[in-house]
MMTF fields as JSON, N, C-alpha, C and O atoms, coordinates in Angstrom:
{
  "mmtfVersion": "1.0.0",
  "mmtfProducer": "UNKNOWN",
  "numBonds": 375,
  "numAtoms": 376,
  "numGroups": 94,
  "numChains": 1,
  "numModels": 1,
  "chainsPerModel": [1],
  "groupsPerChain": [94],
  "chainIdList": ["A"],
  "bondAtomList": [4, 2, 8, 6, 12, 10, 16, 14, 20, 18, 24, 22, 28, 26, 32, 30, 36, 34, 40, 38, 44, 42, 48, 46, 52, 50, 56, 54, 60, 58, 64, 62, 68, 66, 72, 70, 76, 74, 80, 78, 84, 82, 88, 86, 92, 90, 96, 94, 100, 98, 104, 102, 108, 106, 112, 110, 116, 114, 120, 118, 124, 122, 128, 126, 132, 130, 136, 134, 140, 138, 144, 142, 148, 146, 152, 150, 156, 154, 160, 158, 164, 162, 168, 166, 172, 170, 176, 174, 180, 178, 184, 182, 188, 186, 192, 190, 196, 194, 200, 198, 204, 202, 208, 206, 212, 210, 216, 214, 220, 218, 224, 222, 228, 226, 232, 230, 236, 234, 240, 238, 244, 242, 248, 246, 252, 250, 256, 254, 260, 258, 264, 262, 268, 266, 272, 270, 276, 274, 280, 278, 284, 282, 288, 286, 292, 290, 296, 294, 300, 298, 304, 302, 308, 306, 312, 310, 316, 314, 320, 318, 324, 322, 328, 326, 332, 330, 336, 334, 340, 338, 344, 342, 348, 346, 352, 350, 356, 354, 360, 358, 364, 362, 368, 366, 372, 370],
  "bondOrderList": [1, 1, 1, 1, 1, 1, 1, 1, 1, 1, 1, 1, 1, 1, 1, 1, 1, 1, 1, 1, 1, 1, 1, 1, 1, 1, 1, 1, 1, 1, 1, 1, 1, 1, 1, 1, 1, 1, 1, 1, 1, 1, 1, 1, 1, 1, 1, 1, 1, 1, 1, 1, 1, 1, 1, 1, 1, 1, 1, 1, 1, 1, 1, 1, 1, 1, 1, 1, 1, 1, 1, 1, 1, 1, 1, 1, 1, 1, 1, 1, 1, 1, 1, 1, 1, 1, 1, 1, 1, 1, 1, 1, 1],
  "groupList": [{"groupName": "UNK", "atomNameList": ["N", "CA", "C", "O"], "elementList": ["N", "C", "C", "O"], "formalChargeList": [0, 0, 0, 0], "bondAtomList": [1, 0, 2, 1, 3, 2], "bondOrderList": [1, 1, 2], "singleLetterCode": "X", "chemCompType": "L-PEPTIDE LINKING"}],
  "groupTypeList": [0, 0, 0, 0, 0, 0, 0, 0, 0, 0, 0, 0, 0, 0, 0, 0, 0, 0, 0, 0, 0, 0, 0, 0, 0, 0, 0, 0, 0, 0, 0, 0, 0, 0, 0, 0, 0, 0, 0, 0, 0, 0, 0, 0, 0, 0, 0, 0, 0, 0, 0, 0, 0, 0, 0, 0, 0, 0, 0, 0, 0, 0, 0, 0, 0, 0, 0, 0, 0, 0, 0, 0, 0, 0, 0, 0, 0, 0, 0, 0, 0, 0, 0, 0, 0, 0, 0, 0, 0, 0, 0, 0, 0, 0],
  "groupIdList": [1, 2, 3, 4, 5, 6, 7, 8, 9, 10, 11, 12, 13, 14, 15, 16, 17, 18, 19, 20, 21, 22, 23, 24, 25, 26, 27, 28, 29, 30, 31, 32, 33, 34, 35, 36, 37, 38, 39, 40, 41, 42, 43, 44, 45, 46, 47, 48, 49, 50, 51, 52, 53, 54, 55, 56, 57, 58, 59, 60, 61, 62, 63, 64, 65, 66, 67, 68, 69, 70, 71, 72, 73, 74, 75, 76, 77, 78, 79, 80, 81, 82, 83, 84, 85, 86, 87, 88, 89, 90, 91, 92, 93, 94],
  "secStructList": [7, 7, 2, 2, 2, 2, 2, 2, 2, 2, 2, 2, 2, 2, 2, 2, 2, 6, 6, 6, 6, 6, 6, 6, 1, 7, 7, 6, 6, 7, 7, 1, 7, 7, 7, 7, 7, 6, 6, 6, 1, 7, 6, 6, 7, 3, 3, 1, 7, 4, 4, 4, 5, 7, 7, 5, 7, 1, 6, 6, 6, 7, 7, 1, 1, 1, 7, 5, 7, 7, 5, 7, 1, 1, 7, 7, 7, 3, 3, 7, 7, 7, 7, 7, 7, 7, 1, 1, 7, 7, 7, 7, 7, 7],
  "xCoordList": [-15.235, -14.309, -14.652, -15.832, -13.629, -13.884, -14.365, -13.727, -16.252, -16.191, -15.271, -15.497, -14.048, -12.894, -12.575, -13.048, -11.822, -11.259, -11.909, -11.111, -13.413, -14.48, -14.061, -13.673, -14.376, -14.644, -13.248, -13.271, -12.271, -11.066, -10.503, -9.968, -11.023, -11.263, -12.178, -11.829, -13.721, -14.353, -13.63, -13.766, -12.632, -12.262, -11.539, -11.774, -10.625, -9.188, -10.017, -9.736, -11.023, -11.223, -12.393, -12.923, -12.86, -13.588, -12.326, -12.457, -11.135, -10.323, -9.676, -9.035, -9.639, -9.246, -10.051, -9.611, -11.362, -12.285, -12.559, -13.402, -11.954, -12.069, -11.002, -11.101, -9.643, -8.792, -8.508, -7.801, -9.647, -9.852, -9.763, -9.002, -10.705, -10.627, -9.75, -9.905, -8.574, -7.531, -6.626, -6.057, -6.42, -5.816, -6.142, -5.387, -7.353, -7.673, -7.535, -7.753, -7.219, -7.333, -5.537, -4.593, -5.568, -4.016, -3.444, -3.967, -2.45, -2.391, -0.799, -0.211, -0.342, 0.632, 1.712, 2.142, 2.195, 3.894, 3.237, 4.129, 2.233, 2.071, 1.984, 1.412, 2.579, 2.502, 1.184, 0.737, 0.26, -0.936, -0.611, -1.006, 0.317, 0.567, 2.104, 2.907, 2.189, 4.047, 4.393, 4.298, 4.824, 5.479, 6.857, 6.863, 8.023, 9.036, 9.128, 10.257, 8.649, 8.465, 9.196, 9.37, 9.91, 11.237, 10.663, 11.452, 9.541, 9.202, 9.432, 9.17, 9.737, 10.013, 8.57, 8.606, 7.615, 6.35, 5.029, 4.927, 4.385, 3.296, 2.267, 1.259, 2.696, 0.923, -0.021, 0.523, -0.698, -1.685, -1.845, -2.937, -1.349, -1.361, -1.919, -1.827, -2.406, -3.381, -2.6, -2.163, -2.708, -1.914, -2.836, -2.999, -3.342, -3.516, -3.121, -3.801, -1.541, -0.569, 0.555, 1.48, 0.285, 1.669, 2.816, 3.894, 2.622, 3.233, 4.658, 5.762, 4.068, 4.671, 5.259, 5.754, 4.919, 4.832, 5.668, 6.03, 5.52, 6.323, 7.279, 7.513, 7.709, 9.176, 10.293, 10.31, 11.23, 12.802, 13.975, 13.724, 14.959, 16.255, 17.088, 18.28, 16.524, 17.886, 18.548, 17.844, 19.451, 20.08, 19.573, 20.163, 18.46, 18.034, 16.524, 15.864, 16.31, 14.857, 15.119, 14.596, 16.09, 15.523, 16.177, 17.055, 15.402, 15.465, 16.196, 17.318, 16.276, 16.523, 16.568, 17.211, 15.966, 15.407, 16.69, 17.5, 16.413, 16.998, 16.165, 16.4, 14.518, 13.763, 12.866, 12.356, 12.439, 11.8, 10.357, 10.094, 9.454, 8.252, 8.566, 9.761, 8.081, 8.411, 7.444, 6.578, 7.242, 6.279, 7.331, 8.339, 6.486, 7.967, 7.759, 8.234, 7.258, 7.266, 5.648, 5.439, 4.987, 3.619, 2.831, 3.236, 1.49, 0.643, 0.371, 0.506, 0.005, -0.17, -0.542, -0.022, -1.486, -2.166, -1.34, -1.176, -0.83, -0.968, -1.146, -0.416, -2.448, -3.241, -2.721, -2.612, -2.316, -1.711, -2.939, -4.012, -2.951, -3.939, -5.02, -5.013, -5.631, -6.807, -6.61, -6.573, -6.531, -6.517, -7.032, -7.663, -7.119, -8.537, -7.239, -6.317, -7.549, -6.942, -7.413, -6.975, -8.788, -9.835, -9.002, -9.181, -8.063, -7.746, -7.423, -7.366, -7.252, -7.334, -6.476, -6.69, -5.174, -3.959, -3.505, -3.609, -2.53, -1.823, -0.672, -0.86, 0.725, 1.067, 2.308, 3.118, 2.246, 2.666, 4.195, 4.744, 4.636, 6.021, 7.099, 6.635, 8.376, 8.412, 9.473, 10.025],
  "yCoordList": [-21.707, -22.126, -23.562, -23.888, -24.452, -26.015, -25.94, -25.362, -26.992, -27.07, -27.61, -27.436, -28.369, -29.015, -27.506, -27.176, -26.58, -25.795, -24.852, -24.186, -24.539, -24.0, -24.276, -23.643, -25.666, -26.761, -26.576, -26.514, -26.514, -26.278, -24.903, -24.766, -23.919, -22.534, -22.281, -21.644, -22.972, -23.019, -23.55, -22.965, -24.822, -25.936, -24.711, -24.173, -24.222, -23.235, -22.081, -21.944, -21.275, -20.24, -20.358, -19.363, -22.026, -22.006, -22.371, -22.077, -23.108, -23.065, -22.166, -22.245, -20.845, -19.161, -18.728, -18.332, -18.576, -18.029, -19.13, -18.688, -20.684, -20.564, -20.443, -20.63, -19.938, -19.519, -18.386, -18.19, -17.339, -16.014, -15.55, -14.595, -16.189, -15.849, -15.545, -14.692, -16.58, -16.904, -15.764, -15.198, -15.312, -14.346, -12.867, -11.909, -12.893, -11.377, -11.255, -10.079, -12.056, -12.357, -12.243, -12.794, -11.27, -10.902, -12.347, -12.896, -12.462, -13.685, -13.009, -11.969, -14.011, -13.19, -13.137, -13.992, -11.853, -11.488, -10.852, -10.103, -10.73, -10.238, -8.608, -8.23, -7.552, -6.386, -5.973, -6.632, -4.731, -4.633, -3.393, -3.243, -2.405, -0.88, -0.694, -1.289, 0.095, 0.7, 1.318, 0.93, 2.307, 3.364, 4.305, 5.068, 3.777, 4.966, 5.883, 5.85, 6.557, 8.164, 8.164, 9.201, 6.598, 7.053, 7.718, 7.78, 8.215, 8.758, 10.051, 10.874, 10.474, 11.864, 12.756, 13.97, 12.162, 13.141, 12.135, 10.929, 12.674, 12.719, 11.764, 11.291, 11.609, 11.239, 9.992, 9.001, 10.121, 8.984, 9.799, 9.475, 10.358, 11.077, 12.379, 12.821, 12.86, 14.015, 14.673, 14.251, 15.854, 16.893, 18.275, 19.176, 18.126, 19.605, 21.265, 22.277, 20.889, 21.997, 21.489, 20.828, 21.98, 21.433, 22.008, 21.415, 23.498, 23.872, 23.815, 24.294, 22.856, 22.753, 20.938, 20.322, 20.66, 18.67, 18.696, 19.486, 17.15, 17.041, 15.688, 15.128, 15.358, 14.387, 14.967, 15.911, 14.753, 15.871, 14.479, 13.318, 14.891, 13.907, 14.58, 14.292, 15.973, 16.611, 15.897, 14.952, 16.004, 15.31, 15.397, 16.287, 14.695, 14.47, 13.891, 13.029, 14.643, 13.832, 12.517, 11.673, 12.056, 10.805, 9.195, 8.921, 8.884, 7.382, 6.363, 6.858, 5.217, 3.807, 4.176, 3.385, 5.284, 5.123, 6.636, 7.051, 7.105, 8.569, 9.44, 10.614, 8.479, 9.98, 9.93, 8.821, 10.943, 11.065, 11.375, 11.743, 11.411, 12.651, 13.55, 13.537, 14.198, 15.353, 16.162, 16.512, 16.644, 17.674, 18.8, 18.542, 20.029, 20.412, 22.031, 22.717, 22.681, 24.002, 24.209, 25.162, 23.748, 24.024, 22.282, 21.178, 22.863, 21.548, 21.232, 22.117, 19.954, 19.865, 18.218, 17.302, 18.259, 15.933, 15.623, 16.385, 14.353, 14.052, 12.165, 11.181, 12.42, 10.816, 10.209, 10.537, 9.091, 8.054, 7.398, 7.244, 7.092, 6.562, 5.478, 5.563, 4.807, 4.242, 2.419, 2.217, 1.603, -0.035, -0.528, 0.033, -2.101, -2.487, -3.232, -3.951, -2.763, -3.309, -4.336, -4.513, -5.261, -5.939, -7.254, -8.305, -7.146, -8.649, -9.414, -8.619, -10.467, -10.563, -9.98, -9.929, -9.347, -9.098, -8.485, -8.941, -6.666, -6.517, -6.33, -6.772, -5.762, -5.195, -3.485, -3.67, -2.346, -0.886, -1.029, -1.009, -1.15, -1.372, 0.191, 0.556, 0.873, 2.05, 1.567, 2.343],
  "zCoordList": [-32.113, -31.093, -30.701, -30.572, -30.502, -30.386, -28.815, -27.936, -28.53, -27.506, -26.678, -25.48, -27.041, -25.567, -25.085, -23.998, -25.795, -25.681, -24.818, -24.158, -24.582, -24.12, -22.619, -21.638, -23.014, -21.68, -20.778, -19.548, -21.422, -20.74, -19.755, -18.655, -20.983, -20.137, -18.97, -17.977, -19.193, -17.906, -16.901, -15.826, -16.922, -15.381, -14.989, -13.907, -15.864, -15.586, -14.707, -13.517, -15.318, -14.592, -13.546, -13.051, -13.162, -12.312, -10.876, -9.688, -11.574, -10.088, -9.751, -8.703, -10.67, -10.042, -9.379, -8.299, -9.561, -8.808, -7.554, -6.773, -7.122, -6.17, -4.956, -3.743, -6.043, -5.432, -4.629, -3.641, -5.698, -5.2, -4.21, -4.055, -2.909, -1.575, -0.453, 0.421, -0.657, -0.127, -0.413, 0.52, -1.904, -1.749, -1.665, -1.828, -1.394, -0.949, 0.409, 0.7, 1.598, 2.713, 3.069, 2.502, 4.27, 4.381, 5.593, 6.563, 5.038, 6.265, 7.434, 7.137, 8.871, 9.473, 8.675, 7.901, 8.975, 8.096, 6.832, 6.434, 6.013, 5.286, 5.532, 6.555, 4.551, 4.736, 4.258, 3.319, 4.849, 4.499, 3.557, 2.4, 4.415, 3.375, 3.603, 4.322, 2.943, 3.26, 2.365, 1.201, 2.689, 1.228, 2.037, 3.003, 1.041, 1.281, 0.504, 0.014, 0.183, -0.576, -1.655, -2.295, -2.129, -3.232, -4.41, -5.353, -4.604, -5.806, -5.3, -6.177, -4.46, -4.007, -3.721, -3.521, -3.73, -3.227, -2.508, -2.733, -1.9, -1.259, -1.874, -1.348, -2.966, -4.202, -3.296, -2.809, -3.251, -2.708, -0.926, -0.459, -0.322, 1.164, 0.725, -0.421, 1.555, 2.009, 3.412, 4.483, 2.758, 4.174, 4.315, 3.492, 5.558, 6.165, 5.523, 5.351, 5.269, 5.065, 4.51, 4.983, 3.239, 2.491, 2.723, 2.692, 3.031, 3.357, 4.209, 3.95, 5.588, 6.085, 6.35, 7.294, 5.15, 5.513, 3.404, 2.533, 3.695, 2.072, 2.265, 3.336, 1.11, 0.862, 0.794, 0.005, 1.327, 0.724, 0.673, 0.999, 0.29, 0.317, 0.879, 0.778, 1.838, 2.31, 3.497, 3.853, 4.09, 4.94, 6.178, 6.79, 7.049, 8.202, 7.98, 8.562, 7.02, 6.442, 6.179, 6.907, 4.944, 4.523, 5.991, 6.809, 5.608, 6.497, 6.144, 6.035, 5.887, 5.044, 3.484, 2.794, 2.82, 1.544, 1.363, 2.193, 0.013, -0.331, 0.124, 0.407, 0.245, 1.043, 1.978, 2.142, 2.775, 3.725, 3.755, 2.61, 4.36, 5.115, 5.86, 6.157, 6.214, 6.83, 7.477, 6.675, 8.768, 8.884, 10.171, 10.829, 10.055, 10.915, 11.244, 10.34, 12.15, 12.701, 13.132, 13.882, 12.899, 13.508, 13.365, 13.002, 13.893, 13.743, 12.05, 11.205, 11.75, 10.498, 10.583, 11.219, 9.809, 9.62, 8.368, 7.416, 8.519, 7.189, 6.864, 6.985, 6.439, 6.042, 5.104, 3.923, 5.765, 4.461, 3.362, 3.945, 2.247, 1.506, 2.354, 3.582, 1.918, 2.74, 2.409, 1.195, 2.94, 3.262, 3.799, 4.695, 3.587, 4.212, 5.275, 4.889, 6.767, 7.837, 8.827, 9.964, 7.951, 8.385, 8.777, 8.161, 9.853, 9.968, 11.39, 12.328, 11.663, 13.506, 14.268, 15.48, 13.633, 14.508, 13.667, 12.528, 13.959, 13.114, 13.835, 14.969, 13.673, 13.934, 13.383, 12.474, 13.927, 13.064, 13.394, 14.496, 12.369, 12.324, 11.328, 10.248, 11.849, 11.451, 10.56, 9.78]
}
């Protein structure tokens, strides 16, 4: 491999890595998480009781999207996947 060519790949991937930082770092207006269920299920959330929680497209469930969450006749959790929310200000928007 020709050293320029070497030499060229090092400048290139030494100014990604010091770009790196900046974009792991959420800045304002940026969204941190958000999911509308359009895949029609749960995947990545954790529920108590599936039973009684879930995605549907029936008519009162879904929102903005074709589909919804849902939980509905008794108590029941249901944890959205996990994000790093490490930042000075957020704000939970529905």
């Amino acid at each position: 491999m020709p050293k320029a060519f070497i030499n060229q790949f090092v400048r290139i991937l030494s100014a990604a890595l010091l770009l790196l930082p900046g974009l792991l770092l959420a800045a304002p207006g940026d969204t941190l998480f958000s999911d509308d269920f359009e895949d029609g299920s749960l995947a990545g959330w954790s529920t108590t009781n599936s039973s009684v929680s879930g995605v549907s497209n029936n008519a009162g469930y879904a929102g903005s999207g074709s589909y919804g969450a849902y939980t509905r006749n008794q108590a029941v959790t249901v944890t959205s996947p996990s994000f790093n929310a490490a930042v000075p200000e957020a704000r939970l928007g529905l």
